[in-house]
N, C-alpha and C positions, 0 to 999 in steps of 0.2 A: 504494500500500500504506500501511496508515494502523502507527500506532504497536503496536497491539495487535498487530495481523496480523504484523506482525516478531517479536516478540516469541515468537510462536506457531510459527512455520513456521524461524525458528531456532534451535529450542534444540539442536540437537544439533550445531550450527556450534558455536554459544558453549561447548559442555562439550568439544567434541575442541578448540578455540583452548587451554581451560583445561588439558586434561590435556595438551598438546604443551609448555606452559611450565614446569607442574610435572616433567617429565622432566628438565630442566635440572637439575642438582644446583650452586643458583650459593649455595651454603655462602663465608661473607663470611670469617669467623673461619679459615681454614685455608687458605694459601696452596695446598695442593696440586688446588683448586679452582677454582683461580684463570682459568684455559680458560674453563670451564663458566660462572662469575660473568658473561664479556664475552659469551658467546654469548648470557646470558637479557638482557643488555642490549641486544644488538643484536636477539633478540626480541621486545622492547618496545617499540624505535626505529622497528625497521620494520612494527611493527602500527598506529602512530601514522601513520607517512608515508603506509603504504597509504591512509589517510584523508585524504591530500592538504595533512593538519597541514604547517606550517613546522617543523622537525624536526632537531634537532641531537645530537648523542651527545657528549657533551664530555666529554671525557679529560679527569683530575684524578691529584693526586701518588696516589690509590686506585683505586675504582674509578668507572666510569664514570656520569655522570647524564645520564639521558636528559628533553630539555625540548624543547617542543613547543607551540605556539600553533594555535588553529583559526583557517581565515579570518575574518578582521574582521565582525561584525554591528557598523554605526557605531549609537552611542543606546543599545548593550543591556550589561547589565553585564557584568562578568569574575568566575568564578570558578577559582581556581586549586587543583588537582588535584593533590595530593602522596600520592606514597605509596613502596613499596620492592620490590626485583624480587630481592633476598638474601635467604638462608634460614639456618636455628639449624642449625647441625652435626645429624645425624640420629642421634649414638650415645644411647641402647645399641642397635647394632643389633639387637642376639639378644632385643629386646622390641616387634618390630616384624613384627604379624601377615602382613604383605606387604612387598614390598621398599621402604623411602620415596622410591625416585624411579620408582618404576613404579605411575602412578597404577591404584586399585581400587578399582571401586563396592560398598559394601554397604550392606544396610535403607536405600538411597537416599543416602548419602554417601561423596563422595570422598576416599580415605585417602593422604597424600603428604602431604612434607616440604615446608611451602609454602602450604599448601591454602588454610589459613584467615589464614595468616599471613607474606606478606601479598597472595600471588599473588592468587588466589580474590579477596579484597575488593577489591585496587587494579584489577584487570581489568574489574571491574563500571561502572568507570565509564569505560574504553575501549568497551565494549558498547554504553553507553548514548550515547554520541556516533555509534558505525558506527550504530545504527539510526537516530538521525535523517537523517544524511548520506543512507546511504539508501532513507529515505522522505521526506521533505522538502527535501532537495539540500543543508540546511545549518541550522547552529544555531539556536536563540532567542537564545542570550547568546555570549557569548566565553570560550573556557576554555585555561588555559594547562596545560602538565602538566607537573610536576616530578615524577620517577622515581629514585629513588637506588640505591646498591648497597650501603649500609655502614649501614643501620640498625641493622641487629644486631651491631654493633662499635663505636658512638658516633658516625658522620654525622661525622667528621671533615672531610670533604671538603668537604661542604653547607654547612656555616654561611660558609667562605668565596664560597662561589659565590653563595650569596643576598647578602650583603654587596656583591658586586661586580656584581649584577645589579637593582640594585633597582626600577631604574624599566622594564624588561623584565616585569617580575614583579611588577609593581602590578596589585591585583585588589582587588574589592570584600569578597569572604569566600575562606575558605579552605575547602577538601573534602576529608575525609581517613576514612577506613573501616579502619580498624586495631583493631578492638575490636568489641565484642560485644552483644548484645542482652539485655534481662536473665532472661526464660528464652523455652522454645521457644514457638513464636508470639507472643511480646512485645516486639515492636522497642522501641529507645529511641534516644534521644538523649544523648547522654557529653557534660555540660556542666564539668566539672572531670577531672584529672587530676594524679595525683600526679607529682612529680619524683623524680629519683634521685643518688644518688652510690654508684660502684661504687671498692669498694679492694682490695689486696691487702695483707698483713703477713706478711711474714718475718722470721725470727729467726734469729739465728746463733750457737752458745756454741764448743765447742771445737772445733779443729783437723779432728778423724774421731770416728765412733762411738766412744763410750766403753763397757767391761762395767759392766753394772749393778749386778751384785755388788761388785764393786772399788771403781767409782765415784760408785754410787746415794746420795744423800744429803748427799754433799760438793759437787756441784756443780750448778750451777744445768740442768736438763732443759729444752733449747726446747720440746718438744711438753708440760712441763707448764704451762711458760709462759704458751705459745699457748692453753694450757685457759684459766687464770687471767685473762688478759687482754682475750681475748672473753668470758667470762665476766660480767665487769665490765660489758659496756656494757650490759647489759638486766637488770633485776628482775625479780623473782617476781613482781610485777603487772602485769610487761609496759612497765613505764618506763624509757627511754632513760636508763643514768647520766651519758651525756658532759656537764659543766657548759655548759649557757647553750645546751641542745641546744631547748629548746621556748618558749626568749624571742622567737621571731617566729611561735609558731604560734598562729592565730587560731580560738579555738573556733567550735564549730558551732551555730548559731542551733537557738532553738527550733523555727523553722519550719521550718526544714532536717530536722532528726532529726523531727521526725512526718510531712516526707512521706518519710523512709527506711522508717519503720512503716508509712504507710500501704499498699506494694510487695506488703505479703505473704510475704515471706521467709519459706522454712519450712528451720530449723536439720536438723533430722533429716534431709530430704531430701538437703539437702548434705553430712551428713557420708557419708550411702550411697553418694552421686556419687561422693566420695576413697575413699571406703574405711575410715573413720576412724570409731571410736565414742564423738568426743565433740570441742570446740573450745575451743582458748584464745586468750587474746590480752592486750590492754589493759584491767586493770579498770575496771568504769564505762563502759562503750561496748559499744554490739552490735556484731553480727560484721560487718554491711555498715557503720558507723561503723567500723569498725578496717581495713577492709580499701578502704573511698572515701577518709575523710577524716582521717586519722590517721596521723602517723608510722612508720614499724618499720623494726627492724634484723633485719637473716637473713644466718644465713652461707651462703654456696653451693656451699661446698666447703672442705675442709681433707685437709694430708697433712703425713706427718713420721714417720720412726723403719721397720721393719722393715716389709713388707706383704703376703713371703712364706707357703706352705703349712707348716704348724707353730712353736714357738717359735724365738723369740731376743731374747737378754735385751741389749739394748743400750741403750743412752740417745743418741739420735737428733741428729748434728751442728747437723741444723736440721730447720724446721717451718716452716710456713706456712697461710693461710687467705685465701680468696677472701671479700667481706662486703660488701653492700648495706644503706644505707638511700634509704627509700622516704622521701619528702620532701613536707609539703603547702602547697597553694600560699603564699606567702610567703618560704618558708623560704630562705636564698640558699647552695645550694651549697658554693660558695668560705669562707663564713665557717662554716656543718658543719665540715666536712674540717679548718680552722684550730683546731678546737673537739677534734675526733677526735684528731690528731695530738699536741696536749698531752699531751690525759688517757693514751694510751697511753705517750707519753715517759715521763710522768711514773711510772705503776704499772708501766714495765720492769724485769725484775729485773738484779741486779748478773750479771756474766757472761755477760749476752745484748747482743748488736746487733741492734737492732730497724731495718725498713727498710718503709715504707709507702710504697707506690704505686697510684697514682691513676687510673684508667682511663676512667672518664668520669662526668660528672654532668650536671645540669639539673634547672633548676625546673618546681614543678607549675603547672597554671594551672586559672582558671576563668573560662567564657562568658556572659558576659549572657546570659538568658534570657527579656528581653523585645525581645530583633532583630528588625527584619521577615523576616532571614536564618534564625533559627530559627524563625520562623511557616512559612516556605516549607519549611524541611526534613519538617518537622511533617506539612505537607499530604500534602508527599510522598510520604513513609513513607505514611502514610496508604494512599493510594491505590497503593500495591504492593503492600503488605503486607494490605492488608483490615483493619487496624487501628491506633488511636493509637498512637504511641510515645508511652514514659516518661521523665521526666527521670534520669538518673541520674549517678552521679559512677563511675569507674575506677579500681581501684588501679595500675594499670599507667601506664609513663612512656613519653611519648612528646614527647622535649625539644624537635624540632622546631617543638612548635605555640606554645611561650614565644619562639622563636628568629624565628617570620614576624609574631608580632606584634609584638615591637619593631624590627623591620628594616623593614617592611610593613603597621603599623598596621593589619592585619586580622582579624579574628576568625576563629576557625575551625570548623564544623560537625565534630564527629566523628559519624561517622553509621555504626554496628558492624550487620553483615549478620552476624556469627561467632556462636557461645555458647561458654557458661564450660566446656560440656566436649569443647570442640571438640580439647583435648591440645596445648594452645599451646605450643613449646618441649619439649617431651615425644616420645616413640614414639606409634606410630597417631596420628597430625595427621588431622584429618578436617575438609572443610566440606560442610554439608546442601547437595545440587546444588538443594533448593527456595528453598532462601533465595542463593544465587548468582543464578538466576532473577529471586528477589522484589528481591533490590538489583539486575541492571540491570532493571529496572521503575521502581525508585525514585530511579536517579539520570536516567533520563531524564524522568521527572516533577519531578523536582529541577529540570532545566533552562529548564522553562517553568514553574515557577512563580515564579522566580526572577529569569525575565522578566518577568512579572506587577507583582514589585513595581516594576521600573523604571516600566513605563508608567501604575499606577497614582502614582507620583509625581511624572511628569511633568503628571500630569492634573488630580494636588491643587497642584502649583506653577502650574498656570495658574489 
């Protein structure tokens, strides 16, 4: 049976494998999940073993990662396989046309909590290994697989295990499908991504609620506080005020911003995708510049003071607010947050205890884009999809791939099979079952062209 002919006679292997793991509800963020999280690991582990991988499930002080080597090809390169088997909590439920762990096909895609993020893509290249195994007995290259469970809570666990694993986990590139294509039938290639740092800030003023009447105006209000002080960190043109917030950030070449023009982005279309009749952002920058390569701060959430049915006049013991920024590459995390934490000290008002806490960060990064690794991804794509992929950058962070390059001096492929309205982290999560398909197509094309380059460099070294 030749590659295509697998391809053909199992797709409905490959969509029932996908929707048996998206039934897992292995939600990272919520301990009460906590069953369900080991079970989709141990789904993971043993779809790897059934493949005769060398296969381990390694308990960590979180949850579990699962890592996995193919039989040895000796002479062929390694590429190593990262990706996550945990899911975004599924609220609000009562915005969710089907239940999110009960996967449902409609107009050709699957709706589940997972789907596209990160089930669906990481699965793609488990596929693309069963079918060479078999139809061929065994690989072109050598691939290793790193699975986690704590992506969507900061990979605490990971950056220690890659540290302690390094020469296990030596590979020529890295393969990672966590992101998206930049619209429908236009694969790409995600040669940059932004980094992150996630905070929270609390406030504390008096004792218990106070009447507003009585005590409005005498004393310091946490939740007017909490207004005032996230407030402060962003301008009406969209500029970051924390001082010495944009001293590492490196503008975008001329040639960069024309080929983001040359894409085609049409504003209009995307604002009817959201829903939204009109966009703002950073002045001076388009909207795919504000949102690939450019800094922002967003809050994700705030609470504080009364949240019951009708009034109450209170002034709110405390306050709080959930707050991200998106980071581009350079920018170092640690010395943000050191930047952050002043400026806010400093504009707290008298009567509040302010308390910021750190949840996780990581920097952005960006890929050569003249690798033989990216000419091979390239082909790849190519011939799955029936057409070129685009270069593009992602606003979305994915700290791991700054984390295996300096551990592992390797570069990484992001190689997105998803789209932008796929409902990433959202109600109705959806991935097109044709583009599931078309990425395992293209990570098993991945695989031999990738042995291509070896043997063509063994052949220019002789």
């Amino acid at each position: 049976m030749t590659l295509d002919s697998w391809f053909t006679t199992n797709r409905t292997r490959c969509e029932a494998d996908l929707f048996d793991l998206l039934r897992i509800a292995s939600v990272s963020a919520d301990r009460a999940y906590r069953t369900d999280v080991n079970r989709a690991a141990e789904w993971v582990h043993n779809a790897l073993a059934g493949l005769k991988f060398e296969t381990e499930l390694v308990e960590t002080a979180g949850n579990p990662i699962i890592f996995a080597k193919s039989p040895p090809v000796p002479g062929a390169p390694t590429a190593l396989v990262y990706g996550h088997y945990d899911v975004q909590p599924p609220d609000p439920l009562d915005q969710w046309i089907s239940p999110p762990f009960e996967p449902t096909v409609r107009d050709g895609n699957v709706y589940a909590r997972g789907a596209t993020d990160d089930k669906g893509q990481m699965l793609t290249h488990i596929k693309s290994a069963q079918a060479w195994i078999e139809t061929a007995g065994t690989l072109p290259i050598n691939l290793t697989y790193v699975i986690e469970g704590e992506e969507e809570v900061g990979s605490e666990s990971l950056e220690p295990f890659i540290a302690a694993n390094r020469e296990r986990l030596a590979c020529d590139c890295v393969v990672i499908s966590d992101s998206s294509q930049f619209a429908p039938g236009q694969p790409a290639i995600t040669y940059g991504l932004r980094g992150i740092l996630y905070l929270e800030l609390r406030l504390s003023g008096f004792k218990q609620d106070l009447h507003s009447g009585t005590f409005g105006g005498g004393v310091t209000n946490p939740a007017n506080a909490l207004c005032q002080m996230l407030a402060s960190l962003v301008d009406a043109n969209g500029r970051i005020q924390v001082p010495g917030f944009y001293d590492d950030v490196v503008p975008l070449s001329d040639q960069e911003r024309k080929a983001f023009a040359s894409l085609g982005f049409n504003e209009q279309e995307f604002c009817q995708q959201l829903g939204v009749d009109g966009l703002s952002g950073e002045a001076g920058f388009t909207n795919l510049e504000r949102r690939w390569a450019r800094p922002t701060c967003d809050i994700n959430g705030i609470w504080g003071g009364y949240q019951g049915e009708g009034p109450k006049t209170v002034l709110p013991a405390k306050a709080g607010a959930k707050f991200s920024f998106r980071l581009v590459p350079n920018q170092d995390p640690k010395k943000i947050l050191a930047a952050v934490k002043q400026h806010l000290e400093k504009i707290c008002p008298p009567g509040i205890r302010m308390e910021l806490i750190e949840y996780h960060g990581g920097a952005g990064v960006l890929v050569p884009l003249d690798s033989p690794y990216m000419a091979a991804a390239s082909q790849a794509i190519t011939r799955g999809f029936g057409r070129k992929p685009v270069m593009i950058r992602e606003g979305g962070s994915i700290p791991i791939v700054a984390t295996l390059r300096e551990q592992l001096g390797a570069d990484t492929l992001l190689l997105g099979w998803g789209l932008n309205d796929d409902n990433t982290h959202s109600p109705n999560e959806k991935f097109c079952l044709e583009d599931y398909h078309r990425g395992i197509k293209a990570s098993a094309y991945l695989w031999e062209e990738l042995a291509k380059i070896m043997r063509k460099s063994i052949t220019n070294g002789k």
